[in-house]
MIDOSE-1310 file (N, C-alpha, C; in nm, 2 decimals, decimal comma, always signed):
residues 71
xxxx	+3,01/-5,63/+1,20/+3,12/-5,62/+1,30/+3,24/-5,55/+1,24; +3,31/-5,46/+1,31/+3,43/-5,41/+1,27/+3,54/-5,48/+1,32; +3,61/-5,46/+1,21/+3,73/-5,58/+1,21/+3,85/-5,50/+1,30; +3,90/-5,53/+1,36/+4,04/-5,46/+1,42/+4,14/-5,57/+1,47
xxxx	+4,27/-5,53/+1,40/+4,37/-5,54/+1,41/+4,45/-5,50/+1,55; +4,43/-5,58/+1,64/+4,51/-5,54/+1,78/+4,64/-5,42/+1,77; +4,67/-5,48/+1,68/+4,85/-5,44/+1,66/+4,87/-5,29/+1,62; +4,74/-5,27/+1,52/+4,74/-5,15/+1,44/+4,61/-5,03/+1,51
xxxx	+4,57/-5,07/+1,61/+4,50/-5,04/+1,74/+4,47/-4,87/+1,78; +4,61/-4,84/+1,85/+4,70/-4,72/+1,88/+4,72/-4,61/+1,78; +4,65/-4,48/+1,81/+4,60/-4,38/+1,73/+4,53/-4,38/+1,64; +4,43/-4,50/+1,59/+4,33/-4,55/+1,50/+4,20/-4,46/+1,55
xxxx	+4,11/-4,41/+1,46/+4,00/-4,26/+1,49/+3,90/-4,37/+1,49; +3,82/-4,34/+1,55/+3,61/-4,40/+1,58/+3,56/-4,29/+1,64; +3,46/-4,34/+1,55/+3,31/-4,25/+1,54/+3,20/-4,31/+1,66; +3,15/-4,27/+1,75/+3,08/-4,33/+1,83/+2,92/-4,24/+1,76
xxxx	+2,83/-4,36/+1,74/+2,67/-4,38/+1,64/+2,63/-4,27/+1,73; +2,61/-4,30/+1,84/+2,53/-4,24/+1,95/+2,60/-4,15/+2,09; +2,61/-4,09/+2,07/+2,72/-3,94/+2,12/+2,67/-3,89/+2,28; +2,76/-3,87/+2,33/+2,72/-3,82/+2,46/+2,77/-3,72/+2,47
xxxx	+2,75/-3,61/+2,56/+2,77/-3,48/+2,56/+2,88/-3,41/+2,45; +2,82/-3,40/+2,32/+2,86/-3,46/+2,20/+2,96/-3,49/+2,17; +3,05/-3,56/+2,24/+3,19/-3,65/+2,22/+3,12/-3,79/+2,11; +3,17/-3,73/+2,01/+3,15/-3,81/+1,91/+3,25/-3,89/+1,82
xxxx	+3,36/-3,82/+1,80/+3,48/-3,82/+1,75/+3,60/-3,88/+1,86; +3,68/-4,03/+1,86/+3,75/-4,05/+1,94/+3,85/-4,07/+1,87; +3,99/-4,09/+1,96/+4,15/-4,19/+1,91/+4,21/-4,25/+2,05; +4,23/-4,37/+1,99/+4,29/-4,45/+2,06/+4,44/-4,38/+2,09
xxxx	+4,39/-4,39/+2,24/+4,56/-4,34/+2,29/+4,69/-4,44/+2,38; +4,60/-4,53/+2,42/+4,66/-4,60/+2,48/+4,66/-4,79/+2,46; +4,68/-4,84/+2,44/+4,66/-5,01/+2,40/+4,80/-5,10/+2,53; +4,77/-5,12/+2,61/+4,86/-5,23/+2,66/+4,85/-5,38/+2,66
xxxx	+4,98/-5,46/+2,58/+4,96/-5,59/+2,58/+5,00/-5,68/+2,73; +4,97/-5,80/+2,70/+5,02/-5,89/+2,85/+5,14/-5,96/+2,78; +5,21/-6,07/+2,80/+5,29/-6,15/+2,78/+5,25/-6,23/+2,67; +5,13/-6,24/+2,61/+5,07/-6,32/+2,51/+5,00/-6,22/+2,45
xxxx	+5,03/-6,12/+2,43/+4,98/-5,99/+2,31/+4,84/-6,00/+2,28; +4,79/-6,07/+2,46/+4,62/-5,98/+2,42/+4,62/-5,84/+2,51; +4,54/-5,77/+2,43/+4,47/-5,64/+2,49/+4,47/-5,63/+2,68; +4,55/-5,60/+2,75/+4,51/-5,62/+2,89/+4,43/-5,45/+2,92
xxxx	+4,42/-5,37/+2,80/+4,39/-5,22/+2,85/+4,39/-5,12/+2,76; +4,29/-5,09/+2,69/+4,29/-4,97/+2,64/+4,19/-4,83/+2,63; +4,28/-4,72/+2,59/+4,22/-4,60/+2,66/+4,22/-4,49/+2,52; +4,05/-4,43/+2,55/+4,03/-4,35/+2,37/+4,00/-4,23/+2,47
xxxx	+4,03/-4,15/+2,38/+4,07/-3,98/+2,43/+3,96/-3,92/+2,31; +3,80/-3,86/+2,38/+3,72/-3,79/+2,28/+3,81/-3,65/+2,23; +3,80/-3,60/+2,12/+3,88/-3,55/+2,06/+3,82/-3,36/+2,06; +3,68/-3,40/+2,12/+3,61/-3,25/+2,13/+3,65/-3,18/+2,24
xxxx	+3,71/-3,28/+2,34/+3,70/-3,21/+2,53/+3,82/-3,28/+2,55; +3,90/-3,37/+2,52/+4,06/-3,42/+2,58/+4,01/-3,55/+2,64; +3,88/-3,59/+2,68/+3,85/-3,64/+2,80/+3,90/-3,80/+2,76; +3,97/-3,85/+2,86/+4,03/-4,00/+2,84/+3,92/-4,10/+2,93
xxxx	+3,89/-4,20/+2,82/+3,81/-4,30/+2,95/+3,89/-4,47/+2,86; +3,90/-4,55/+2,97/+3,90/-4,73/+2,97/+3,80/-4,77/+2,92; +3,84/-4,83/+2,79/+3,68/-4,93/+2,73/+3,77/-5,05/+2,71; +3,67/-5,14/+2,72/+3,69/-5,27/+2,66/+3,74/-5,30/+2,49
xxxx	+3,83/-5,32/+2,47/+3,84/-5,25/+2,30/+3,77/-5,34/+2,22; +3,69/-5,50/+2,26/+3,63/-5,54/+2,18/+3,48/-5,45/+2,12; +3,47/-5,37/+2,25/+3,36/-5,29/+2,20/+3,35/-5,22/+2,08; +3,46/-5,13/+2,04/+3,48/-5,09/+1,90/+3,48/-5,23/+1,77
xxxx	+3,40/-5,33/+1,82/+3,36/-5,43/+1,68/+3,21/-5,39/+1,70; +3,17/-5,32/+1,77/+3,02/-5,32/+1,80/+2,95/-5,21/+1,65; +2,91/-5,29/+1,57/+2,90/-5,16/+1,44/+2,76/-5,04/+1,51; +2,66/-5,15/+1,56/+2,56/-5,02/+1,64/+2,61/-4,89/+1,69
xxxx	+2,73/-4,91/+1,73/+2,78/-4,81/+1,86/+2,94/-4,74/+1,76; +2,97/-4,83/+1,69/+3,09/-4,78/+1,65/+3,12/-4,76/+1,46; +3,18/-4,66/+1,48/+3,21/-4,66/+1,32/+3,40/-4,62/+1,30; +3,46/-4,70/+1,27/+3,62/-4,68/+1,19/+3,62/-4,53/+1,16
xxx	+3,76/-4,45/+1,20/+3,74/-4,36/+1,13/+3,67/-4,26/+1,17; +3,65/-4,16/+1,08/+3,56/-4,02/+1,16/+3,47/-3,96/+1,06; +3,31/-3,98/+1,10/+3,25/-3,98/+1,01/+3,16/-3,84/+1,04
């Protein structure tokens, strides 16, 4: 499991294992908190095409699917 730091979240780089139209390379562009500074929203920007999509950010603990960083 990858560990993440909510706070330190926002512009942090992932490697996605398994690539789709090879968007492989992401950064966190967006992180919104609620009134109690959980995650209500965040948005990773693939870095090959611009392209922004909403993930659930606990997903990035998923080590199958995700790697810290840019590998």
């Amino acid at each position: 499991m990858n560990v993440i730091n909510p706070k330190k979240l926002i512009n942090s780089k992932w490697t996605k294992l398994n690539p789709l139209n090879s968007e492989r390379h992401f950064i966190v562009t967006k992180v919104e908190f609620d009134e109690n500074s959980t995650i209500t929203r965040c948005l990773i920007e693939a870095v090959i095409n611009k392209r922004v999509q909403e993930i659930e950010w606990s997903e990035l603990k998923d080590i199958n699917t995700w790697k810290h960083g840019w590998k």
